[in-house]
N, C-alpha and C positions, 0 to 999 in steps of 0.2 A: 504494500500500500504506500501511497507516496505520502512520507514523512513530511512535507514543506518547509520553508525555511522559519525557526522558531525565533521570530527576531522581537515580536511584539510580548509584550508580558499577557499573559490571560487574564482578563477581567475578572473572572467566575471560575473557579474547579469544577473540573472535568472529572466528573464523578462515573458515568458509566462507559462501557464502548463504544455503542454507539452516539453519544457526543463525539468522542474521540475522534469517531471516524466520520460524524458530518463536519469537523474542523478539517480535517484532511483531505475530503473532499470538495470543502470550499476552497481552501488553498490550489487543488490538483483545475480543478474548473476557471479560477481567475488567472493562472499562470498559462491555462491552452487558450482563454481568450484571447490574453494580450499576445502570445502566438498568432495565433487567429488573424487579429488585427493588424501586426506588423505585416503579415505576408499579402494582406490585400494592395494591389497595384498604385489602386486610387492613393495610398497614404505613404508612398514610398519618396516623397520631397522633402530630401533632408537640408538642413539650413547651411552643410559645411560641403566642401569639396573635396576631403581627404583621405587617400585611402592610409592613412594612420590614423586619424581617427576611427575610420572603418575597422581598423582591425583592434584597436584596444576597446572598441566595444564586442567586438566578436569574442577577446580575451575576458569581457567581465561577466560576458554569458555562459562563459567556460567555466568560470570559477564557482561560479552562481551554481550552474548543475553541480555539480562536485560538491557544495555546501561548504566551500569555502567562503564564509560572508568574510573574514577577517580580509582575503587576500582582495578579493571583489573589492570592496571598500577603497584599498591603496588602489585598485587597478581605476576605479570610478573617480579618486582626486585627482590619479593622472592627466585624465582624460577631460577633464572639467578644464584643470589647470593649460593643457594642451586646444582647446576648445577657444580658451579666454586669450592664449598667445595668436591661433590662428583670426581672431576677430581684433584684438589687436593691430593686425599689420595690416587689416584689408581696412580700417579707419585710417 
């Protein structure tokens, strides 16, 4: 069953299974949405033109699956940090 990423604190204990498992289902359902969503045509105009940026996003979705939040995190200020240089130089 897909565990999700436990990043948020639970509001409420999770006292039976199945809670447990409509949590993880809610998680596994908004993570193939935004799947979903990305891969539609219509919504594929991104604001940057770089395939480094392209790629340390593809790297924070890497980490993401793997459940690495720690590493995702540094790979997401990279790319923020790399985002803000490339807007930077085109002002």
């Amino acid at each position: 069953m897909f565990g999700g990423p436990k990043i948020w604190p639970d509001k409420k204990k999770l006292v039976g299974q199945n809670q447990k498992n409509n949590v993880d289902r809610y998680y596994k359902v908004a993570f193939e949405t935004l799947e979903k969503y990305r891969k539609k045509d219509n919504r594929r105009s991104y604001l940057w033109s770089s395939p480094e940026v392209d790629k340390n996003i593809a790297l924070i979705y890497k980490e993401l699956s793997t459940k690495n939040i720690d590493k995702a995190k540094q790979q997401l200020e990279k790319t923020i940090e790399l985002l803000a240089n490339l807007n930077m130089r085109e002002f």
